[in-house]
Backbone as XML, in Angstrom:
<?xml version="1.0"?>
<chain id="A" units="angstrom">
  <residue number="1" name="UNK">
    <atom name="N" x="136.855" y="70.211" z="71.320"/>
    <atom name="CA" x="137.722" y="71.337" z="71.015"/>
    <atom name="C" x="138.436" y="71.046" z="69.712"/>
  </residue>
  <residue number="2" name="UNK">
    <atom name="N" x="138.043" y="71.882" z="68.949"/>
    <atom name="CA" x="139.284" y="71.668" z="67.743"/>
    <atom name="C" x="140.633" y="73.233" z="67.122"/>
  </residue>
  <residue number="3" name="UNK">
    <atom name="N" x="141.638" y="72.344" z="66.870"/>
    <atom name="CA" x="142.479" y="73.475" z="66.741"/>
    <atom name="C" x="142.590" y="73.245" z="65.219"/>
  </residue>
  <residue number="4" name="UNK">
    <atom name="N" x="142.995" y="74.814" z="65.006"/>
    <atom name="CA" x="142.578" y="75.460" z="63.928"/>
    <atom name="C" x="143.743" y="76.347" z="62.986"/>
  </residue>
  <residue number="5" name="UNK">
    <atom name="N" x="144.627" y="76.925" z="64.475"/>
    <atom name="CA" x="145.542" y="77.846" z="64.013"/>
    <atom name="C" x="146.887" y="76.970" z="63.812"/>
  </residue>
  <residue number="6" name="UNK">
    <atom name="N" x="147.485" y="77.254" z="62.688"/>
    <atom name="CA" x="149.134" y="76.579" z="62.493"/>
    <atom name="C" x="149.932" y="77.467" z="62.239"/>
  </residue>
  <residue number="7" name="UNK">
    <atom name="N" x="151.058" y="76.860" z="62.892"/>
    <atom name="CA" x="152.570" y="77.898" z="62.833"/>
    <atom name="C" x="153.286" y="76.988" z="61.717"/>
  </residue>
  <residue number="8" name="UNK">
    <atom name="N" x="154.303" y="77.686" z="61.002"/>
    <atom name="CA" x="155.311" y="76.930" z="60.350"/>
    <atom name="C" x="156.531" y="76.783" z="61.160"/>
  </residue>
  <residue number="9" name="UNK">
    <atom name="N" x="156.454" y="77.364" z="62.497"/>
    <atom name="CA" x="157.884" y="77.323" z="63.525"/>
    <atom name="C" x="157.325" y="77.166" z="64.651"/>
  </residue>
  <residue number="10" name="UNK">
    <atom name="N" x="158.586" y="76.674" z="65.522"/>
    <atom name="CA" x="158.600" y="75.995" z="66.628"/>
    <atom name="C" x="158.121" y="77.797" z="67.592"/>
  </residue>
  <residue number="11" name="UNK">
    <atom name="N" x="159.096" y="78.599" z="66.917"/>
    <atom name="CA" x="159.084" y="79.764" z="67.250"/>
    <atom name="C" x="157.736" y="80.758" z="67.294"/>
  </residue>
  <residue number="12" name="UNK">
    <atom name="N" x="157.371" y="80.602" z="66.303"/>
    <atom name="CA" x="155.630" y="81.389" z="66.122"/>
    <atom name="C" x="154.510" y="80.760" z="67.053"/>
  </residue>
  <residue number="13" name="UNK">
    <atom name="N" x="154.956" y="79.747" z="66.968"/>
    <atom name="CA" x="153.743" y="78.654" z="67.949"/>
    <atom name="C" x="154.330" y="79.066" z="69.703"/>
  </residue>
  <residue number="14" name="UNK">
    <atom name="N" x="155.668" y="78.803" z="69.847"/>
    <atom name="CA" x="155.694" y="79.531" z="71.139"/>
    <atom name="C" x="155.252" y="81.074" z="71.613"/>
  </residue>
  <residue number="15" name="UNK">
    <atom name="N" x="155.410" y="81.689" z="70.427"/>
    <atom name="CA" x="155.153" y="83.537" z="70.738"/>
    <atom name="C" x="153.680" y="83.458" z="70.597"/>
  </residue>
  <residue number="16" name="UNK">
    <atom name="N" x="153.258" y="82.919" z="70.057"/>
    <atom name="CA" x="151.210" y="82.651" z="70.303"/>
    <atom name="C" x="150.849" y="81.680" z="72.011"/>
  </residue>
  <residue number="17" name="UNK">
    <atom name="N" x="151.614" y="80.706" z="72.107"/>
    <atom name="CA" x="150.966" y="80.217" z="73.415"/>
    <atom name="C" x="151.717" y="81.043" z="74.527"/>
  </residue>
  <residue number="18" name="UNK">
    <atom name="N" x="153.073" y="81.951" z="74.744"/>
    <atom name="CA" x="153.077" y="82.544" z="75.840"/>
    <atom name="C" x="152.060" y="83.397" z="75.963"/>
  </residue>
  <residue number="19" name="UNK">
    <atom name="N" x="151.294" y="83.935" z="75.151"/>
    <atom name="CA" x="150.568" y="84.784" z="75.648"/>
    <atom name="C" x="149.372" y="84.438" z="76.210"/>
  </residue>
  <residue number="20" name="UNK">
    <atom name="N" x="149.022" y="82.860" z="76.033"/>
    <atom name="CA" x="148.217" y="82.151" z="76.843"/>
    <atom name="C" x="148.375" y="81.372" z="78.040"/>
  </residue>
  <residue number="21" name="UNK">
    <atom name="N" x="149.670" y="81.288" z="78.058"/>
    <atom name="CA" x="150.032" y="80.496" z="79.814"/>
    <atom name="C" x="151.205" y="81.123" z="79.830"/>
  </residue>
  <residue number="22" name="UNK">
    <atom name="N" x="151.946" y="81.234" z="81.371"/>
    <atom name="CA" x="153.145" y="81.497" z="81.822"/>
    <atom name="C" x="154.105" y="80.748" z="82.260"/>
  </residue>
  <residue number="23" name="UNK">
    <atom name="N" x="153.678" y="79.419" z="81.941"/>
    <atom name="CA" x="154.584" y="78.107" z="82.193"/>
    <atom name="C" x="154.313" y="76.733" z="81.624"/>
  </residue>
  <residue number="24" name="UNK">
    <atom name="N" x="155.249" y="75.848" z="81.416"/>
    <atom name="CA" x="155.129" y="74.989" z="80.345"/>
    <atom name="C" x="155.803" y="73.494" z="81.070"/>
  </residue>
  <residue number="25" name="UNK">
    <atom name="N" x="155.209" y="72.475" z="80.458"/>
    <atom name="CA" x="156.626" y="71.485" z="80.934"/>
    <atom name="C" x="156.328" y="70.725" z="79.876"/>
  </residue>
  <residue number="26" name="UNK">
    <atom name="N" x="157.643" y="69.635" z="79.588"/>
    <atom name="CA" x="157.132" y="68.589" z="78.370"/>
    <atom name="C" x="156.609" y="67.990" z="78.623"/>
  </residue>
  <residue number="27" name="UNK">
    <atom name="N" x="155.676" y="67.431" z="77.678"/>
    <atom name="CA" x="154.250" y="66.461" z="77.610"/>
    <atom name="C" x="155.378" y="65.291" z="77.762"/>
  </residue>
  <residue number="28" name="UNK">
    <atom name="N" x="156.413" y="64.541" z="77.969"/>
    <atom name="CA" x="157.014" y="63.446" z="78.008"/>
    <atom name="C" x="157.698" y="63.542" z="79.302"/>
  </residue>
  <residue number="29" name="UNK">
    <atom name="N" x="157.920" y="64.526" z="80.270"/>
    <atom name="CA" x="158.788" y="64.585" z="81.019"/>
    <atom name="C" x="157.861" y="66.098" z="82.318"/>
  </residue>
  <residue number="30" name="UNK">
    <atom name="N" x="158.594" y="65.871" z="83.269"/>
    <atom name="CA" x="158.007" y="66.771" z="84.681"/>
    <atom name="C" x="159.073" y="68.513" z="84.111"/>
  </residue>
  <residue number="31" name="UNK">
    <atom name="N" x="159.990" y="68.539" z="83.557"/>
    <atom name="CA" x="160.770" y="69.412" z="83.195"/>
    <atom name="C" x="159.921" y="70.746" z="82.863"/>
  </residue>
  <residue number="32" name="UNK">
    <atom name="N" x="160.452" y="71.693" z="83.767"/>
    <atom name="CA" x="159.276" y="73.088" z="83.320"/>
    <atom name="C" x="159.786" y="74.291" z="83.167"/>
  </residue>
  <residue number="33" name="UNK">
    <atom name="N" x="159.249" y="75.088" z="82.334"/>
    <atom name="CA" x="159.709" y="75.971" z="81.261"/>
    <atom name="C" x="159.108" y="77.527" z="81.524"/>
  </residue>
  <residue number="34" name="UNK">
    <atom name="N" x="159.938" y="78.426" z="82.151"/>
    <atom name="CA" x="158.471" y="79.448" z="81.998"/>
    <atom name="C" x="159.005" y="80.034" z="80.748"/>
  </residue>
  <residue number="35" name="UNK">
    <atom name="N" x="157.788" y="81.301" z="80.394"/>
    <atom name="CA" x="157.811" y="81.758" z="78.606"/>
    <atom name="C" x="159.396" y="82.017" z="78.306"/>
  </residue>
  <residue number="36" name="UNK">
    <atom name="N" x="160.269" y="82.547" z="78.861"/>
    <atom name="CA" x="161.318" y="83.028" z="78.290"/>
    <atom name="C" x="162.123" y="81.663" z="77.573"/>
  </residue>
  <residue number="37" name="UNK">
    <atom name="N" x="162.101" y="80.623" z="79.113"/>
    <atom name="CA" x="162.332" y="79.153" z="78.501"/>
    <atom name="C" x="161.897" y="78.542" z="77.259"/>
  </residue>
  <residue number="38" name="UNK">
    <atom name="N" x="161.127" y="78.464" z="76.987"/>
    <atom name="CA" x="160.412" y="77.844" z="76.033"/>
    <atom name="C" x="160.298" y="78.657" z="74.944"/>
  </residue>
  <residue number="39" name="UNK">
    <atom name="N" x="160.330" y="80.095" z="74.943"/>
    <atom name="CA" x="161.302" y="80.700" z="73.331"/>
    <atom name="C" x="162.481" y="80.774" z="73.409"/>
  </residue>
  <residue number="40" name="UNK">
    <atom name="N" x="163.221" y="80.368" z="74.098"/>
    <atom name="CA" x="164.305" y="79.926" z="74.073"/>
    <atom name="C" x="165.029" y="78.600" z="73.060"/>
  </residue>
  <residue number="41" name="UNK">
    <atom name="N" x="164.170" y="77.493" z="73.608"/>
    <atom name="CA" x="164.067" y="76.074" z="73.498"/>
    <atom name="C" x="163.684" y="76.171" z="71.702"/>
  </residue>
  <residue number="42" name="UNK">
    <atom name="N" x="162.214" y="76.908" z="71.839"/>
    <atom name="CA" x="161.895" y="77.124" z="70.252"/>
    <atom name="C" x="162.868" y="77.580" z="69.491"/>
  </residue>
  <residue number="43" name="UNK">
    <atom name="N" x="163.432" y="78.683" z="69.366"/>
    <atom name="CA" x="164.529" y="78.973" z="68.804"/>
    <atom name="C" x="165.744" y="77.908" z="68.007"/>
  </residue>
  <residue number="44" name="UNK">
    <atom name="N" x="166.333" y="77.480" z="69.270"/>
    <atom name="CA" x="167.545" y="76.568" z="69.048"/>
    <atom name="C" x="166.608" y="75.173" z="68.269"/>
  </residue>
  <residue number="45" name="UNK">
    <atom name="N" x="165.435" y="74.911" z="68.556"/>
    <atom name="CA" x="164.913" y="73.911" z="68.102"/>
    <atom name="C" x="164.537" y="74.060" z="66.213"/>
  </residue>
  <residue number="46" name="UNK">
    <atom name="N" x="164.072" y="74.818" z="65.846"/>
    <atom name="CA" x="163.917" y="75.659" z="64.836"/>
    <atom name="C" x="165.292" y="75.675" z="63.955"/>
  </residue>
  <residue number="47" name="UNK">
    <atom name="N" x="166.308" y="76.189" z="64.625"/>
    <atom name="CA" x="167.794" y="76.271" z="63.899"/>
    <atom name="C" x="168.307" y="74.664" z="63.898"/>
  </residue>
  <residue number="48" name="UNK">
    <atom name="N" x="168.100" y="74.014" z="64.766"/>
    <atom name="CA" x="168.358" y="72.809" z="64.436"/>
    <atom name="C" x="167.966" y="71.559" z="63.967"/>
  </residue>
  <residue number="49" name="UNK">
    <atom name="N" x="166.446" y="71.630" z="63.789"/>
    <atom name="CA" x="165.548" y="70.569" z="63.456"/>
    <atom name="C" x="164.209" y="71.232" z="62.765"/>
  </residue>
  <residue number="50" name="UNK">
    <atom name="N" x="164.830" y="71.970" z="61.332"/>
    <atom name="CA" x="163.353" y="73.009" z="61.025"/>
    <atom name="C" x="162.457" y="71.776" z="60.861"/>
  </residue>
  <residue number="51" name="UNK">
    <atom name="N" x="161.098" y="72.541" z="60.542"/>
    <atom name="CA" x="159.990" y="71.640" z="60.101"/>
    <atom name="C" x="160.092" y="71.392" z="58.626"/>
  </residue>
  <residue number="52" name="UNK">
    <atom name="N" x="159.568" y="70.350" z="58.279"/>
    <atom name="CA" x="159.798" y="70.625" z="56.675"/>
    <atom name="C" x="158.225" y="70.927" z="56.127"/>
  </residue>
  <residue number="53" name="UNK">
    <atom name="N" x="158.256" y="70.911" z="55.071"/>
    <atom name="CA" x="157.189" y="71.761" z="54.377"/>
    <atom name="C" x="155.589" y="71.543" z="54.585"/>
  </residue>
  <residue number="54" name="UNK">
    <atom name="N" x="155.780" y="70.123" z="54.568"/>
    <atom name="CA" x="154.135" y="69.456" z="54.996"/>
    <atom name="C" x="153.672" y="69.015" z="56.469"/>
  </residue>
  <residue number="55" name="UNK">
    <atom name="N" x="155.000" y="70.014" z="57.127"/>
    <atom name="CA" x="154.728" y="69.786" z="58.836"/>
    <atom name="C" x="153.572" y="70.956" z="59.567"/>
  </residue>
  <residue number="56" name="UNK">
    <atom name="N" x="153.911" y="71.394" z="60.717"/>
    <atom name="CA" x="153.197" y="72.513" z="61.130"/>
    <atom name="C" x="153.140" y="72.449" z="62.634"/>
  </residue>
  <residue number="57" name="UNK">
    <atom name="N" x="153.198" y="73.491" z="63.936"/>
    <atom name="CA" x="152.969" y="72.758" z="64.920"/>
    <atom name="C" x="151.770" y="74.311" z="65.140"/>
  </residue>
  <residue number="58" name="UNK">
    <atom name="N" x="150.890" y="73.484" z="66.521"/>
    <atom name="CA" x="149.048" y="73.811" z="66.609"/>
    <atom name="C" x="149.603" y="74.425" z="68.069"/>
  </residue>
  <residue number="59" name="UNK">
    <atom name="N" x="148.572" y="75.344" z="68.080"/>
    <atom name="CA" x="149.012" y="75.796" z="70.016"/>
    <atom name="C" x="147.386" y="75.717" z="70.270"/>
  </residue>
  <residue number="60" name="UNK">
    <atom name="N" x="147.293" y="74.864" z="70.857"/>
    <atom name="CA" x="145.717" y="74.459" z="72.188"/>
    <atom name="C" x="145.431" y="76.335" z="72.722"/>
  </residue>
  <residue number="61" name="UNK">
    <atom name="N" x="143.908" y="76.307" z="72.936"/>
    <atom name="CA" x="143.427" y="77.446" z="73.801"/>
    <atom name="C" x="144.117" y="77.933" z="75.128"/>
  </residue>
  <residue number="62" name="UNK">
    <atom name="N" x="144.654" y="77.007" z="75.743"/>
    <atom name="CA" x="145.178" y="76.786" z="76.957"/>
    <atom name="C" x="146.687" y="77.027" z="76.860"/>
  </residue>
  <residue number="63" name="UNK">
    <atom name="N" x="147.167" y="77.078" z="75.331"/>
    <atom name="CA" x="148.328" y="77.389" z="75.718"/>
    <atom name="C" x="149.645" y="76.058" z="75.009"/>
  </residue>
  <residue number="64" name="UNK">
    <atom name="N" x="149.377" y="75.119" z="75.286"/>
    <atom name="CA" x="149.809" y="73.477" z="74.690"/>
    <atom name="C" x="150.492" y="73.969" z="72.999"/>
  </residue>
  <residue number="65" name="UNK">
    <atom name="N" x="151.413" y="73.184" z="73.198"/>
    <atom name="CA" x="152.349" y="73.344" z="71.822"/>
    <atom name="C" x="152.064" y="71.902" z="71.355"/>
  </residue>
  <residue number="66" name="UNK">
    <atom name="N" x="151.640" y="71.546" z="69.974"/>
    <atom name="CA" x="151.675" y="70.444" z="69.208"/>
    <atom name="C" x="152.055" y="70.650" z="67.930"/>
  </residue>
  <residue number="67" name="UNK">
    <atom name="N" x="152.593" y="69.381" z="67.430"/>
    <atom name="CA" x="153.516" y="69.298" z="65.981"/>
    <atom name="C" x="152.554" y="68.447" z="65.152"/>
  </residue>
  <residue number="68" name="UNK">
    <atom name="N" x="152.040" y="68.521" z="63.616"/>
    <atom name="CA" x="151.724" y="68.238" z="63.237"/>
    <atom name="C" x="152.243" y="67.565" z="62.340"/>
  </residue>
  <residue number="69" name="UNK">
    <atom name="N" x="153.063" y="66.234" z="61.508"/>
    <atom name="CA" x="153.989" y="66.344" z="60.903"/>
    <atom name="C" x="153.065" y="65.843" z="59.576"/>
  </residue>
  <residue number="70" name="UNK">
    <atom name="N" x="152.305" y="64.605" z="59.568"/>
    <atom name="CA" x="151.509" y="64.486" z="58.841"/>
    <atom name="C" x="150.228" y="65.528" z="57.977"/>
  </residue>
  <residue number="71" name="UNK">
    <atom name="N" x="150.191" y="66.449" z="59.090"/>
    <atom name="CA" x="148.456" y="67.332" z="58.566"/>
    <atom name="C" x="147.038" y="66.386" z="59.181"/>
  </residue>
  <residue number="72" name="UNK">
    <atom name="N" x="147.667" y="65.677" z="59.926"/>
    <atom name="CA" x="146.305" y="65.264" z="60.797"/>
    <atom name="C" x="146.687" y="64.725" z="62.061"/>
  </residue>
  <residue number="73" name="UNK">
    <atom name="N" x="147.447" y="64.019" z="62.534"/>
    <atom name="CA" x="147.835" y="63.392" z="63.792"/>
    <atom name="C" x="148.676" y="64.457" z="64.232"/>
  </residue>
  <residue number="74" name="UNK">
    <atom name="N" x="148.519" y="64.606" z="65.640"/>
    <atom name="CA" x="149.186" y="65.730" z="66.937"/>
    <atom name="C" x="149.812" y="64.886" z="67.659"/>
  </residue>
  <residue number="75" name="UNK">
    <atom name="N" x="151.273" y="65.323" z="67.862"/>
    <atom name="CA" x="152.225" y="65.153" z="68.683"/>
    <atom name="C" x="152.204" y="66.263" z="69.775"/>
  </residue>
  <residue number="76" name="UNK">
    <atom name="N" x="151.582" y="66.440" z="70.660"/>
    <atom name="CA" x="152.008" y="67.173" z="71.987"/>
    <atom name="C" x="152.922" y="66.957" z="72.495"/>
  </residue>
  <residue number="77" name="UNK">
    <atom name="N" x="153.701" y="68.512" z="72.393"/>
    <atom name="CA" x="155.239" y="68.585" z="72.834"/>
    <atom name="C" x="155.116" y="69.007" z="73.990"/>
  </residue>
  <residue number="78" name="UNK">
    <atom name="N" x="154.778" y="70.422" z="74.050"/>
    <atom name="CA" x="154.677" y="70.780" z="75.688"/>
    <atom name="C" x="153.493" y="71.450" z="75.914"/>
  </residue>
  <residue number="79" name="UNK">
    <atom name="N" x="153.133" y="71.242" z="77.449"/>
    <atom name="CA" x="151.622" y="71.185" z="78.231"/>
    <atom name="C" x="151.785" y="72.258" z="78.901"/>
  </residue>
  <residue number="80" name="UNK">
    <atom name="N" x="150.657" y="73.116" z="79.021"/>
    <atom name="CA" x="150.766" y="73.737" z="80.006"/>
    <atom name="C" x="151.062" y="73.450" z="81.300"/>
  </residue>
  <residue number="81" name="UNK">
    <atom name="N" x="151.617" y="74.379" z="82.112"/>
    <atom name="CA" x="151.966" y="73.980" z="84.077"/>
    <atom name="C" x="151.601" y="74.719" z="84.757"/>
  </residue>
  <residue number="82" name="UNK">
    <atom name="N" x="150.119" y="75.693" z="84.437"/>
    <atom name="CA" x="150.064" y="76.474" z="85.592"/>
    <atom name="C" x="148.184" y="75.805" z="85.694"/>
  </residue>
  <residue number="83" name="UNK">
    <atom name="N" x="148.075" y="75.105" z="84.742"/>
    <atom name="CA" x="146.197" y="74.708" z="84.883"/>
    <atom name="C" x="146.079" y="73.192" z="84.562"/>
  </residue>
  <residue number="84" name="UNK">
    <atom name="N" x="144.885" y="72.958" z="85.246"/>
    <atom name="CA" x="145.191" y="71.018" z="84.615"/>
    <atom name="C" x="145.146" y="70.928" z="83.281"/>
  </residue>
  <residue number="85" name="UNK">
    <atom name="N" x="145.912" y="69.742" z="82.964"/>
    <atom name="CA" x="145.908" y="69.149" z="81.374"/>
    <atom name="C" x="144.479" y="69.331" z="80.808"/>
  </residue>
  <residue number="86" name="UNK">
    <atom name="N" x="144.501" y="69.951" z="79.559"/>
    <atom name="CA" x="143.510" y="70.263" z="78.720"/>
    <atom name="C" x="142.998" y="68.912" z="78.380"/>
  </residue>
  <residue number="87" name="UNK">
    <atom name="N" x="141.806" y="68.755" z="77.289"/>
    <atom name="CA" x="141.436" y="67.730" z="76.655"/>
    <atom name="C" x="141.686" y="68.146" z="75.180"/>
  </residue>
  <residue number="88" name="UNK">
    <atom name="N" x="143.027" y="67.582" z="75.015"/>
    <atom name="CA" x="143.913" y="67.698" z="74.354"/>
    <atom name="C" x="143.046" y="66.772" z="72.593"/>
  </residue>
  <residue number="89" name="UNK">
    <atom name="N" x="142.991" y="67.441" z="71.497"/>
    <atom name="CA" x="142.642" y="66.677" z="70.318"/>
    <atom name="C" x="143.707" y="65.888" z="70.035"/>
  </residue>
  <residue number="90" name="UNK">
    <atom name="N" x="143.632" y="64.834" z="69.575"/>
    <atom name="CA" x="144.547" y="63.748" z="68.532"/>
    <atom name="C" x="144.969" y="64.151" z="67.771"/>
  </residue>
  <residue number="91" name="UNK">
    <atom name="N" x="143.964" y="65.028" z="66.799"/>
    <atom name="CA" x="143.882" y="65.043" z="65.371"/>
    <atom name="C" x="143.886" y="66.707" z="65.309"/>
  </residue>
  <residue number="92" name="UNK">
    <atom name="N" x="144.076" y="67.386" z="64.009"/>
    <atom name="CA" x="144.076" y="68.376" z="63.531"/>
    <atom name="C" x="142.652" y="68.616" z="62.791"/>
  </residue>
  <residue number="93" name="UNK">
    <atom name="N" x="142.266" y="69.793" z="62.960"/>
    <atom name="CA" x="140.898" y="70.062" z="61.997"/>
    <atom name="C" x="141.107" y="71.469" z="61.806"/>
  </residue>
  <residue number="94" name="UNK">
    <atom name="N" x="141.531" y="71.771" z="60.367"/>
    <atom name="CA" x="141.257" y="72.582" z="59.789"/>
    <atom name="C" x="139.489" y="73.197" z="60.263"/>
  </residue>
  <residue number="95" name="UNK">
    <atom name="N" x="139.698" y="74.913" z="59.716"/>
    <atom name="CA" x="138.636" y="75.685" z="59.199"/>
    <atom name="C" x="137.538" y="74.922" z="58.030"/>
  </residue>
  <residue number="96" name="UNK">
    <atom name="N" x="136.223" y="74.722" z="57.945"/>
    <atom name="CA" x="135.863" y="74.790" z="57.026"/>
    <atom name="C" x="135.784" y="75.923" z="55.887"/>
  </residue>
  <residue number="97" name="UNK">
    <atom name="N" x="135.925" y="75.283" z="54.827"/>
    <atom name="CA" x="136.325" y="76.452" z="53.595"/>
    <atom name="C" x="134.929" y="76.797" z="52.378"/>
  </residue>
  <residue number="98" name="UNK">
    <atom name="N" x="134.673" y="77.845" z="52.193"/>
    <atom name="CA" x="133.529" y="77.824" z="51.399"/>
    <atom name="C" x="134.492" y="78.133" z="49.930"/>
  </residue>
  <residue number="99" name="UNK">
    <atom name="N" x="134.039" y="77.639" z="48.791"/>
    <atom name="CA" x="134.331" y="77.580" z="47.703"/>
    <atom name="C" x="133.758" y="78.292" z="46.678"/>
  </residue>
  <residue number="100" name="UNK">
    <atom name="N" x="132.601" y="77.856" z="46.779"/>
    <atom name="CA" x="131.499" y="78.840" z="45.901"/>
    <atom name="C" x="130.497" y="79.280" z="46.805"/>
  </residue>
  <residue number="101" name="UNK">
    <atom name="N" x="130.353" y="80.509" z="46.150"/>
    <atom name="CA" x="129.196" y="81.464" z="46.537"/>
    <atom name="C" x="127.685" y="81.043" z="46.979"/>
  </residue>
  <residue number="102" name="UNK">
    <atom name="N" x="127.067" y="80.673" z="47.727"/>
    <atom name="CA" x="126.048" y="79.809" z="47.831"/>
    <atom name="C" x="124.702" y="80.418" z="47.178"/>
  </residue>
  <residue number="103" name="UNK">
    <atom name="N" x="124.718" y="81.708" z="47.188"/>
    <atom name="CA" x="124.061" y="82.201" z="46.467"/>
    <atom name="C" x="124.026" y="82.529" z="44.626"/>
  </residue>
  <residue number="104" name="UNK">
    <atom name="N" x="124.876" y="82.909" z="44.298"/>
    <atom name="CA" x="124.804" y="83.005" z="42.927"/>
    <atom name="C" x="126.276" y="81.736" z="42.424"/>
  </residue>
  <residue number="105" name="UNK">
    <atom name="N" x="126.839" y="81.245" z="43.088"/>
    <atom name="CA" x="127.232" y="79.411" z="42.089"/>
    <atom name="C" x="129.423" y="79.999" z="42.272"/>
  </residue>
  <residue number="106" name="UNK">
    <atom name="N" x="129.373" y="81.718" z="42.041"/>
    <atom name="CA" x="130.942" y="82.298" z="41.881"/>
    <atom name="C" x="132.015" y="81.358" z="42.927"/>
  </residue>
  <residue number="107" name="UNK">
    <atom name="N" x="133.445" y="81.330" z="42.294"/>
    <atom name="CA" x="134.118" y="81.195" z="43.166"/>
    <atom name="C" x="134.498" y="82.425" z="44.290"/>
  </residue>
  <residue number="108" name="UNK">
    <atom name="N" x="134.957" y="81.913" z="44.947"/>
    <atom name="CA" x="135.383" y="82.569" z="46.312"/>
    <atom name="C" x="136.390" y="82.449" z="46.668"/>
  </residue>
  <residue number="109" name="UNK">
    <atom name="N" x="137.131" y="83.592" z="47.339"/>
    <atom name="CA" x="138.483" y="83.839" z="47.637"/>
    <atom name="C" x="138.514" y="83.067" z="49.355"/>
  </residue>
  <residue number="110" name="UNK">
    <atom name="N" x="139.537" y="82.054" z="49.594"/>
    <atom name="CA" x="139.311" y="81.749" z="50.875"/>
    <atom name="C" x="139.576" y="82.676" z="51.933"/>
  </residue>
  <residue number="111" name="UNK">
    <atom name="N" x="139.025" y="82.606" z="52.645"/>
    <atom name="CA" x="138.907" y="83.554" z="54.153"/>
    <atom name="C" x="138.065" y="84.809" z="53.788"/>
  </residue>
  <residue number="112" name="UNK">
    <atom name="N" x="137.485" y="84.633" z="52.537"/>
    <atom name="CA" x="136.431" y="85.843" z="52.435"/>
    <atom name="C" x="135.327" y="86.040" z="53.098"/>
  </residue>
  <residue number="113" name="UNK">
    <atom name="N" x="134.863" y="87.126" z="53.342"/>
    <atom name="CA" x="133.017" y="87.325" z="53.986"/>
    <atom name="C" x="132.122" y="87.217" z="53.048"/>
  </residue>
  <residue number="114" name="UNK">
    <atom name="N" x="132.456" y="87.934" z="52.221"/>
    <atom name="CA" x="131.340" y="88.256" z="50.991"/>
    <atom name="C" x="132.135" y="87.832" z="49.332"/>
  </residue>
  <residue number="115" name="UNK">
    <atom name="N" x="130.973" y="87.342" z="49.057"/>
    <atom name="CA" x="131.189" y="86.915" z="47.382"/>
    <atom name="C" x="131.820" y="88.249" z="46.751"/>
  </residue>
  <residue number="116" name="UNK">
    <atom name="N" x="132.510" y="88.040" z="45.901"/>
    <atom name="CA" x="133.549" y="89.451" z="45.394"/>
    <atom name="C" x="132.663" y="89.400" z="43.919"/>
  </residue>
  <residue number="117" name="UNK">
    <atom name="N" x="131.535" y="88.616" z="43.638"/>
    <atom name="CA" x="130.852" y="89.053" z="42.505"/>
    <atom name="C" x="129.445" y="89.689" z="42.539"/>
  </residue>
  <residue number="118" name="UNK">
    <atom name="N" x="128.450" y="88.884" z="43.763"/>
    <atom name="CA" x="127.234" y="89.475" z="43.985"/>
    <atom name="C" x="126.895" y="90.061" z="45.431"/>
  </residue>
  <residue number="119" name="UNK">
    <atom name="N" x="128.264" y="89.954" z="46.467"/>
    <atom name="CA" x="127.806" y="90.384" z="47.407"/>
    <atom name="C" x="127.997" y="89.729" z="48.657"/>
  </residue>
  <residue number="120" name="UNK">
    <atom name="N" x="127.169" y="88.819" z="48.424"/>
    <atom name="CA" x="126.437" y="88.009" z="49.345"/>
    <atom name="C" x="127.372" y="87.385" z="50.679"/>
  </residue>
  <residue number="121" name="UNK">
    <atom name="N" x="126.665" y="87.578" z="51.597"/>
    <atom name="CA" x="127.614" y="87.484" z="52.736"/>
    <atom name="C" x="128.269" y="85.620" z="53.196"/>
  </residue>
  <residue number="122" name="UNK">
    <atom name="N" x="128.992" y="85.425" z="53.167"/>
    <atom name="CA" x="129.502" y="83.986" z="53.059"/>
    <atom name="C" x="129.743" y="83.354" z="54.918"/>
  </residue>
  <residue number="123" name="UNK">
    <atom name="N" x="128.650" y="82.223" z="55.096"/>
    <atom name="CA" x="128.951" y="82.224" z="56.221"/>
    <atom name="C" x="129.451" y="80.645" z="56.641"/>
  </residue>
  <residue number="124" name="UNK">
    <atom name="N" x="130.105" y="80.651" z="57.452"/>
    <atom name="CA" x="130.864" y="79.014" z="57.554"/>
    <atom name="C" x="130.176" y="78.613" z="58.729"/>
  </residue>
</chain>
């Protein structure tokens, strides 16, 4: 499994995983959180300990909140509590990114489909 999507807040990363689980507890502790809890928690956490610029935290398929502070090693903060523990990544992995056009050599706008000079459909 690799995660892909990053929040710059404690807050965005919680409003993306409630909508994937309805309960939470910390990955360090039995303590459990349902969604209102845990944007709650995000919030005050956010106002008091922002991320700084080269941080990021990842939300798992399942729901799992992780902090990225480096851009590659995962700190799992909180786990889901309503399904067993995921198989949680270590590490962060970006999207692969296409650069140039594979067909005619152009640069490329990232997150594009198609080359913005000949067309050509860009596939990752």
């Amino acid at each position: 499994m690799s995660i892909r999507q990053q929040f710059n807040t404690m807050l965005n990363a919680a409003e993306c995983a409630v909508t994937r689980c309805g309960s939470f507890r910390f990955a360090t502790s039995d303590e459990k959180y349902d969604a209102k809890g845990l944007l709650g928690i995000a919030e005050v956490s956010d106002a008091e300990n922002p991320a700084d610029e080269d941080s990021f935290y990842v939300v798992s398929p399942g729901g799992a909140i992780g902090f990225c502070e480096d851009g590659e090693d995962i700190d799992w903060l909180f786990l889901t509590g309503t399904s067993e523990d995921e198989d949680l990544p270590a590490t962060y992995q970006a999207d692969p990114q296409i650069n140039f056009c594979p067909k005619c050599g152009s640069g490329v706008v990232s997150g594009a489909r198609f080359c913005g000079a000949c067309g050509a459909k860009l596939n990752l």
